[in-house]
N, C-alpha and C positions, 0 to 999 in steps of 0.2 A: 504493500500500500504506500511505504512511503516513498519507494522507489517510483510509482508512478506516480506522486504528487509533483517529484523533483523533475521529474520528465514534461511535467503540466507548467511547470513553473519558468524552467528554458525554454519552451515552445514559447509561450509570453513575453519574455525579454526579449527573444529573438525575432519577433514581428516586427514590433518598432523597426529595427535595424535594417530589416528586408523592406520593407517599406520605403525608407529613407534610402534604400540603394534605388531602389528604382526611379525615384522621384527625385530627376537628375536637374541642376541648373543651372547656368551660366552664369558666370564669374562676377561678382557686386561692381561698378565703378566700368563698367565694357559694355559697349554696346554690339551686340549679335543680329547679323545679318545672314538671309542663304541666296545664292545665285539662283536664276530661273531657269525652270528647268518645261518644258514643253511635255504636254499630253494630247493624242491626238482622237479625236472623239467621233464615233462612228455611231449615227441615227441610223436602224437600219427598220424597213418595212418591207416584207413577204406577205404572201397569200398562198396559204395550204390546202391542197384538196382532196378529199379522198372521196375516192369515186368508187358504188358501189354498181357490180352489172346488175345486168337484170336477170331473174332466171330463165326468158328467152334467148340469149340476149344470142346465141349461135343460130336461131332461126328466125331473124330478124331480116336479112338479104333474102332467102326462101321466101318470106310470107307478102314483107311490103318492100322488097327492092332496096333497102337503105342499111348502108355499115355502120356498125359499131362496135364500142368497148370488149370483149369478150373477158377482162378479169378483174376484180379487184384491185386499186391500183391508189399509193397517195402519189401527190408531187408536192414540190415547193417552186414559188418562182418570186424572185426576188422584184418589188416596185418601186423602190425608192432608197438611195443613199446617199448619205449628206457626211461631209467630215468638215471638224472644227478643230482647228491649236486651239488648246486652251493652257494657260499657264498658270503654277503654281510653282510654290517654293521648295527647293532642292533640299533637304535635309541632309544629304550626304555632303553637301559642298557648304559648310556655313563658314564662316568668317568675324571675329570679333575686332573692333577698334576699343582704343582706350580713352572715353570724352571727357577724362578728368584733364586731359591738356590740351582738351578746346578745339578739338581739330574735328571737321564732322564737313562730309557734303551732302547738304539734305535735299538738297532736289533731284539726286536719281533715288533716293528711296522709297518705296510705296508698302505700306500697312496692307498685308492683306488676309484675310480668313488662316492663311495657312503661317505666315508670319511676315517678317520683314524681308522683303526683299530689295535687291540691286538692281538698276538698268541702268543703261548710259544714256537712254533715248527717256528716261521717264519723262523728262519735263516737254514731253511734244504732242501731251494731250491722251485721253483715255483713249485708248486705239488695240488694247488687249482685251481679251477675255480671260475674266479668271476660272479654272478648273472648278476652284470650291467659291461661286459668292454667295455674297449670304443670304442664307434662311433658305435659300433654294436647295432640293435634293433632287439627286437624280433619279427618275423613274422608268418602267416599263408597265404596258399592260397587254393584256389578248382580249380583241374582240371576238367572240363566237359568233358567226352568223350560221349557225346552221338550222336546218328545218327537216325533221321528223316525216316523211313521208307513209301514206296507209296505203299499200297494195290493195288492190281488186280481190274479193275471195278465192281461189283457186279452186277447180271443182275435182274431189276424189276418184279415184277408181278409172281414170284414162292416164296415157302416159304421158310425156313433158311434151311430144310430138303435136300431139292432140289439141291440149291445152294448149298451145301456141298457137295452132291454125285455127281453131274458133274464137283466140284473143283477135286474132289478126281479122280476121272477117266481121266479128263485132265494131273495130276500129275503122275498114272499110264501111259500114253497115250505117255508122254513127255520122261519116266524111257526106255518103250519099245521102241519110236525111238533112242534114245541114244546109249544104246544094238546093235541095228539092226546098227547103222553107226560104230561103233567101228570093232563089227564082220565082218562087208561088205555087210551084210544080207540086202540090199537093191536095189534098180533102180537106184541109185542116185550113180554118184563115187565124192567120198572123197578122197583128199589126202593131205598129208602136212598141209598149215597154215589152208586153205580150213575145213579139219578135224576138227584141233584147235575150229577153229574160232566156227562152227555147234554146237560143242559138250558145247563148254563155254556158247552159248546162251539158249542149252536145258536146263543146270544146273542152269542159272541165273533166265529161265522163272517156272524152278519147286520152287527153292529158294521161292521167292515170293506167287507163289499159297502156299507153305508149310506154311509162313507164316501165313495164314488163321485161323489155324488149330492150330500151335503151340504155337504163338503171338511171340512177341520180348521184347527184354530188353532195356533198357538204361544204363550206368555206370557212376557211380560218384566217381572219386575220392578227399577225404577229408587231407588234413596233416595242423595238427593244435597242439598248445602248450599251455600247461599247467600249471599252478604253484600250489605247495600245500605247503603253510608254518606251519608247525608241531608249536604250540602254548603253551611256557612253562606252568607249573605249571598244565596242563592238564592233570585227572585219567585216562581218557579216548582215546589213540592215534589213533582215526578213523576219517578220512574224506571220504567226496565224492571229487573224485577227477575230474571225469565229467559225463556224463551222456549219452547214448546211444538212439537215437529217428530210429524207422523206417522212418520215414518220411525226417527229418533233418538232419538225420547222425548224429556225434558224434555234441554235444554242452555244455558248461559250466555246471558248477553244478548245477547254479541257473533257470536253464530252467526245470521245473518239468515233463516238456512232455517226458523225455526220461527214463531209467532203468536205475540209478545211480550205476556207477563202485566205490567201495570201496578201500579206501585205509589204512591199518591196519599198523601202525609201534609200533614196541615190542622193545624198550632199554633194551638193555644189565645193568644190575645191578652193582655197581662199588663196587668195595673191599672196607674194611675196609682201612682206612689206618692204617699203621706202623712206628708209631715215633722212628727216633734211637735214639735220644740226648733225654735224659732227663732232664726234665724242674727245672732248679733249685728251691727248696723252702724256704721258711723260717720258722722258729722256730714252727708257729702254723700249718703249711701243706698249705699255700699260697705257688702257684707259684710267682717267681718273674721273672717280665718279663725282656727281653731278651735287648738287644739293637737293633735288627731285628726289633722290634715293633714299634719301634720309629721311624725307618727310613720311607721314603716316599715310600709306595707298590705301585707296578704296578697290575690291576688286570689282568684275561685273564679266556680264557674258554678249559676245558676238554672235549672235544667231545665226547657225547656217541655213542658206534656203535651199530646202530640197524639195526636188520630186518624187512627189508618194501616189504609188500607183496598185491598184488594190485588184489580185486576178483571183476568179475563178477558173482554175486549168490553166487553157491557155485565152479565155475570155478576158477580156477589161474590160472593167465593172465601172472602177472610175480613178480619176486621173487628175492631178490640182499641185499645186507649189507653196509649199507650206516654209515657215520658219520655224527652226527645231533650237532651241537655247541649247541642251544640253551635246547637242553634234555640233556646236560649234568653235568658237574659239574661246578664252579668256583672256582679259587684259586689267591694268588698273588704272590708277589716275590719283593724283594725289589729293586729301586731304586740306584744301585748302580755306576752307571757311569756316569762321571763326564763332561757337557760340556766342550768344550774347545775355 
């Protein structure tokens, strides 16, 4: 007993501690910033359909001359995709300055949902999107349109043969009274709603028997979102960005049931740079450094603009030029303005 009291007792001390390990934070008197880092955001909308035959559906050519379906079958077919950069703060890449000696440039930095970040270009106007802003989350939903269909009664004791060719002569049988009340070509007078009425019921009772023959469909509609975070220091800029299932319609990457849609992004290569000032030296061909070097730098990132091109197989789905922060370059800049 009292060994597990002591064992209750270290577990308690030990919380605090594990706590305070995780609940990590940057250094008092420093201000902490993260470079920006790009996500590229894929709206994507499909229409799924699963088609069922009909139990004619092989003696449909025989009876009334017309092809169709012969098996159960889903598809997907993709209608709509939209991509967006959106930017957010890098957390692998942060950066602290020290503003107890006044040194601070505050107009590339921007407050955002995810923290502080860096740009060289901040001060040229809101012309970003951010990944996370606020109060907004991101969603998906599935609309269902489908409709429940009631077959005709089938009649017992003949074989499928049978039953097809009295479906199909009823449906002929239905085509020619139709005809006959349009033209007047009968015993019966029709007129007005009377007409309407006749004619809508013949067309809803062949509907149905057609049904037999033809089968029907269901529709799904899917609009679901994406993210694909391009990954520095990588040879290779290919993702899946999600995956195509017949059965499930469009799903994640990581669901292997479906045909993985690719996503290929190709950076632009950046120039050399061009120094105009040259770097003073000394006697033996050392540079000597500058008073720039001493000062407190800010860093920040060069966007590279690339071409992101999104295939299905060898299909192209879609095709845009984007700026990526984290595929591009980094640079700094000094430090020069003064709190007050």
């Amino acid at each position: 007993m009292r060994n597990i009291f002591r064992l209750s007792v270290a577990v308690m001390l030990m919380l605090p501690m594990a706590a305070s390990a995780q609940q990590k934070s940057d250094p008092e008197g420093y201000l902490t910033y993260s470079l920006p880092s790009t996500t590229i955001v894929l709206d994507v909308e499909a229409v799924q359909e699963s088609f069922y035959a009909g139990p004619y559906a092989k003696y449909a050519e025989k009876y009334l001359g017309i092809k169709v379906r012969q098996k159960d079958m889903d598809e997907v077919q993709l209608t709509h995709i939209s991509m967006t950069p959106c930017v957010e703060a890098d957390q692998n890449c942060r950066y602290t300055v020290n503003v107890e000696k006044g040194y601070i440039q505050g107009d590339f930095l921007r407050l955002s949902e995810g923290g502080l970040v860096s740009f060289s270009d901040a001060g040229c106007g809101e012309t970003m999107e951010w990944r996370f802003p606020s109060v907004e989350s991101a969603s998906s939903y599935i609309d269902s349109k489908g409709k429940d269909l009631v077959m005709p009664g089938v009649q017992v004791g003949k074989s499928q043969e049978q039953r097809a060719s009295e479906t199909a002569a009823a449906i002929l049988k239905l085509r020619e009274q139709r005809l006959q009340i349009v033209t007047g070509d009968t015993d019966a007078t029709y007129s007005g709603e009377a007409m309407g009425a006749a004619i809508a019921e013949l067309t809803r009772l062949e509907e149905e028997y057609m049904l037999l023959f033809t089968g029907y469909s269901e529709f799904r509609t899917q609009k679901l979102r994406f993210e694909v975070i391009p990954v520095q220091n990588q040879e290779n800029q290919t993702y899946v960005a999600f995956r195509i299932s017949d059965t499930d319609g469009i799903v994640p990457a990581d669901n292997l049931s479906g045909t993985p849609v690719i996503m290929h992004i190709i950076p632009q290569e950046f120039a050399q740079t061009h120094s105009q000032v040259e770097q003073p030296k000394d006697k033996k061909g050392n540079e000597i450094p500058d008073k720039a070097k001493k000062e407190v730098l800010a860093h920040y990132r060069i966007p590279a603009m690339c071409t992101v091109k999104l295939m299905d197989g060898v299909d192209l789905l879609l095709q845009g030029r984007i700026p990526v922060y984290q595929l591009g370059q980094e640079s700094s800049l000094p430090m020069n303005v003064k709190l007050k």
